[in-house]
VOBA-885436 format. One record per residue (C-alpha): x, y, z; residue number from 1. Coordinates in steps of 0.25 Angstrom, whole numbers, plus 2048, in hexadecimal, padded with zeros to 3 digits. Layout:
BEGIN
PT  px  py  pz num
PT   X   Y   Z NUM
...
END
This chain:
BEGIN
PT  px  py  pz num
PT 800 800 800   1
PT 80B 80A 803   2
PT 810 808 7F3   3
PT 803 80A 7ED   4
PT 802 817 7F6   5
PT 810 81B 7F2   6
PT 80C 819 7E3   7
PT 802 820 7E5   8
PT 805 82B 7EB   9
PT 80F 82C 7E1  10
PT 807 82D 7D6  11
PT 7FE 839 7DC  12
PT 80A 840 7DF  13
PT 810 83E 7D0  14
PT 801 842 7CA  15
PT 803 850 7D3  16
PT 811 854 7D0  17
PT 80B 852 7C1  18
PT 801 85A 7C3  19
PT 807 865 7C9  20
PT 814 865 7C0  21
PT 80A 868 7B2  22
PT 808 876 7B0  23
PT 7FC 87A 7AF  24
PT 7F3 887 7B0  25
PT 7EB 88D 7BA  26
PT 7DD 889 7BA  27
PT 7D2 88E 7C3  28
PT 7D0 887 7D0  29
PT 7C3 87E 7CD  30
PT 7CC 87A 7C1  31
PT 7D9 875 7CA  32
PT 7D0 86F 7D2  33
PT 7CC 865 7C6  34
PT 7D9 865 7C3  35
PT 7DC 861 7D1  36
PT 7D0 857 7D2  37
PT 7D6 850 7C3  38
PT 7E3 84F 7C8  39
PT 7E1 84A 7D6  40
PT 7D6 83D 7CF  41
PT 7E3 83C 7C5  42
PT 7ED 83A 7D1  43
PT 7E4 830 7D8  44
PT 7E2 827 7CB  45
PT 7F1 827 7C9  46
PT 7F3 823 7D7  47
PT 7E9 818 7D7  48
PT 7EE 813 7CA  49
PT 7FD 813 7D0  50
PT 7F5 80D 7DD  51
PT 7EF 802 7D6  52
PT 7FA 7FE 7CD  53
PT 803 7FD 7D8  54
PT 7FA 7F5 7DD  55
PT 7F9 7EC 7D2  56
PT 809 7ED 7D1  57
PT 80B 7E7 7E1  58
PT 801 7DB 7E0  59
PT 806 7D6 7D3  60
PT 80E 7CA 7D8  61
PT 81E 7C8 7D5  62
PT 821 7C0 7C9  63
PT 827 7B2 7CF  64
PT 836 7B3 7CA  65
PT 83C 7A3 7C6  66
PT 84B 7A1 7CB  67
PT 854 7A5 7BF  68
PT 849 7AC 7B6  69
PT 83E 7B4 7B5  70
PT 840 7C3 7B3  71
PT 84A 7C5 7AB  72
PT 851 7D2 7A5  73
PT 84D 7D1 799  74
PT 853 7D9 78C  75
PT 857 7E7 787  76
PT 854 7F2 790  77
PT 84F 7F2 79D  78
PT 856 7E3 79F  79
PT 85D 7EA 7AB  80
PT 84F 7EE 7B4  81
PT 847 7E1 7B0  82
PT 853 7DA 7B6  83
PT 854 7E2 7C2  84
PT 845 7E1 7C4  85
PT 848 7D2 7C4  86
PT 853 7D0 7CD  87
PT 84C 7DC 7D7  88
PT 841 7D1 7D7  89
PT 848 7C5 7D7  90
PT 850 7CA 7E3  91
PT 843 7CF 7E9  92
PT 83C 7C1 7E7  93
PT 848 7BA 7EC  94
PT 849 7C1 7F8  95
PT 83A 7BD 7FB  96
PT 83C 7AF 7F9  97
PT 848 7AF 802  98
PT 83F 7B8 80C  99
PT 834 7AE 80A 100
PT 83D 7A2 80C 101
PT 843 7A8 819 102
PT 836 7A9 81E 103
PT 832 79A 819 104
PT 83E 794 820 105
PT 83D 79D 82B 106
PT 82E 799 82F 107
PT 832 78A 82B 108
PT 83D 78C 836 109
PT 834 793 840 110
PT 82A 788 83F 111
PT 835 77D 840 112
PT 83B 783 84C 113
PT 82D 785 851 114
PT 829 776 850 115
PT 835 772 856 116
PT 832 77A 862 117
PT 825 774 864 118
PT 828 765 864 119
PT 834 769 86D 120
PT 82A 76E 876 121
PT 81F 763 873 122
PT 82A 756 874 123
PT 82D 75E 883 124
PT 820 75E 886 125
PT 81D 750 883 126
PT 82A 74B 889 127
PT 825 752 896 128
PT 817 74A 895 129
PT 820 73D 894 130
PT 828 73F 89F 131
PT 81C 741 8A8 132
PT 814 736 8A4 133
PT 822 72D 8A4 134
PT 822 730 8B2 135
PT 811 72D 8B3 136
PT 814 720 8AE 137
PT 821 71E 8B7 138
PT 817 721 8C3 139
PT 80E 717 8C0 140
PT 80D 708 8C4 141
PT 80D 6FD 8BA 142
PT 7FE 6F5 8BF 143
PT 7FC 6F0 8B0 144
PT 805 6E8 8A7 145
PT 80D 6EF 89C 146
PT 809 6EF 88E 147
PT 810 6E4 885 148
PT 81E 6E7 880 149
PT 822 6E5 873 150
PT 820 6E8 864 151
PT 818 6F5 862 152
PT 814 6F9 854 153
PT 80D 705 84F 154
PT 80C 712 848 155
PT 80C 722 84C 156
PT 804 72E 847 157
PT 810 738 847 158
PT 80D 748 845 159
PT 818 749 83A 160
PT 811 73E 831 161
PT 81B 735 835 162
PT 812 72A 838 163
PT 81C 71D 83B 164
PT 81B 70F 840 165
PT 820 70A 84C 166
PT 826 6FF 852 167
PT 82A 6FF 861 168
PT 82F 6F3 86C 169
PT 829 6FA 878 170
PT 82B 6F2 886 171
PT 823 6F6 892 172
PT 82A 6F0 89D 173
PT 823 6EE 8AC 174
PT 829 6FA 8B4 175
PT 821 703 8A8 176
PT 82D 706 8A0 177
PT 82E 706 891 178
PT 838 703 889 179
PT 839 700 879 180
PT 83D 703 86B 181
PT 837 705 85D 182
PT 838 709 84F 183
PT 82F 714 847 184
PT 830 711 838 185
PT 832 721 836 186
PT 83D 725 843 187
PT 843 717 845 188
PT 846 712 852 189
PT 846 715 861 190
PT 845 712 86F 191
PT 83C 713 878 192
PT 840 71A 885 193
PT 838 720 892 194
PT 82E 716 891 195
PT 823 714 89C 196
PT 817 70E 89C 197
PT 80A 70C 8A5 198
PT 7FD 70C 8A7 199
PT 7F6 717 8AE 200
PT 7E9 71C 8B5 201
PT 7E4 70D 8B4 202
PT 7E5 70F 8A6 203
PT 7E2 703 89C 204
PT 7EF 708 893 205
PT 7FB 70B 895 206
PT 801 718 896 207
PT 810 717 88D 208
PT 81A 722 88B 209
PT 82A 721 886 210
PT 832 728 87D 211
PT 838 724 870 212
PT 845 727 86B 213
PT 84B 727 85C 214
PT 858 729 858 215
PT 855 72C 849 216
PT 852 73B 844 217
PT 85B 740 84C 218
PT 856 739 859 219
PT 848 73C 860 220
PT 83E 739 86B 221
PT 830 733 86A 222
PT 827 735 878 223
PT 81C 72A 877 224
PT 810 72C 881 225
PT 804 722 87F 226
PT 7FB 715 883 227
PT 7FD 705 884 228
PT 7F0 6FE 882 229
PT 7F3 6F2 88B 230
PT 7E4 6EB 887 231
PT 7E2 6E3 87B 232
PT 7EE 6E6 86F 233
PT 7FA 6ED 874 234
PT 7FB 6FB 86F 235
PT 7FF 709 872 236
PT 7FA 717 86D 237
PT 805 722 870 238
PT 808 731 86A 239
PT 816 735 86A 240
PT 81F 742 869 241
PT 82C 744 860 242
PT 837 74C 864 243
PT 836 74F 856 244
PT 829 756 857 245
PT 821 749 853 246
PT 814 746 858 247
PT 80B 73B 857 248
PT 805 72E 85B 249
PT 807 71F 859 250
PT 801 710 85B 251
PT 808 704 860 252
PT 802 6F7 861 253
PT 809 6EA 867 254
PT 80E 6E0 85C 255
PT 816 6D6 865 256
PT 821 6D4 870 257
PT 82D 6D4 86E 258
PT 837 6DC 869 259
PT 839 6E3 85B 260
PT 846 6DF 856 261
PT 843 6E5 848 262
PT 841 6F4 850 263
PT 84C 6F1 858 264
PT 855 6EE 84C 265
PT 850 6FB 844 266
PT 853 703 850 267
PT 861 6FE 851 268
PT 864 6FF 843 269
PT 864 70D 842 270
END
């Protein structure tokens, strides 16, 4: 707005200096006073006209300039301008896209340090949950017989898409420790560590927590918190929080006792 008021007050003052530079005679006052009213309508036509074609002149888009072409010199005279309007906007266009990359990358950075914060503070939060209910579990006597050790196999739900299946050797031993190891067809093996187990409040389940640690990906922790259904077919229902920001939940159902030596193998072999 502050161009088009510039243009056209220029215009106005342009169409005056005209006017008062032409010689002309003296005329009585009713006639200078059309002369005045003529001149004034002309002054506000030519100041719209420069208003509106600056107008059309600031919302006609930028031609899109290719890498290497587009724009050029062209021959005979004036070769030197159209290639200085060229590189004026070439520079002006890269220097947008560089600004507009900046800002890309810089919100991309932003967010990403953002995200990392919050699962920082969200892993804390559920390593604080586990720590209170291992020491829940700890209080509590064993009145119940532990759920069946052995082959587990199952799937997870996981918040990054990276739904996996899992096969873990769990062990619930009678002092209500658990101890085991698996393998996740996507993270590869671990070991489970900070295992407890026991049943609370009367339930008919029992209440499982432990932790899972990976050494692939640069090494990570997987805090499991969930349920044993010790009537009928042995399974367990648990969610569970990455230290990589992953979420989610999974499914185990008892295949056998034992031991899995094929896990075990896989585990070993990397």
């Amino acid at each position: 707005m502050l161009v088009l008021l510039a243009l056209a007050t220029n215009a106005f003052q342009l169409s005056t200096h005209t006017l008062q530079a032409t010689s002309a005679p003296v005329y009585s006052r009713a006639a200078i006073s059309d002369v005045s009213a003529s001149s004034t309508k002309h002054n506000l036509r030519a100041a719209g006209t420069t208003a509106l074609a600056a107008l059309a002149i600031l919302t006609t888009p930028m031609p899109a300039f290719a890498k290497g072409g587009g724009g050029g010199g062209g021959g005979g005279g004036g070769g030197h301008s159209s290639h200085s309007r060229h590189y004026s906007r070439s520079s002006s266009s890269s220097d947008s896209d560089f600004g507009t990359t900046v800002l890309v990358y810089g919100g991309v950075g932003t967010l990403q340090v953002a995200k990392s914060v919050y699962d920082d503070h969200v892993f804390k939060k559920a390593k604080a949950r586990q720590k209170a209910l291992l020491f829940q579990l700890a209080e509590s006597p064993i009145t119940s017989p532990s759920p069946l050790s052995g082959i587990y196999r199952g799937g997870s739900k996981e918040s990054d898409n990276g739904d996996q299946d899992i096969t873990s050797t769990l062990n619930f031993h009678e002092d209500g420790t658990l101890t085991g190891y698996g393998y996740d067809s996507e993270d590869g093996s671990y070991t489970v560590t900070d295992g407890r187990w026991a049943v609370l409040d009367g339930s008919l389940q029992a209440t499982v927590t432990w932790t899972e640690r990976y050494s692939s990906r640069g090494g990570f922790e997987v805090l499991v918190q969930g349920s044993a259904v010790l009537d009928g077919v042995m399974r367990i229902n648990a969610r569970f929080t990455s230290s990589k920001g992953v979420r989610g939940t999974f499914a185990l159902r008892w295949l056998r006792s034992g031991v899995d030596n094929a896990t075990r193998n896989m585990g070993s072999a990397q």
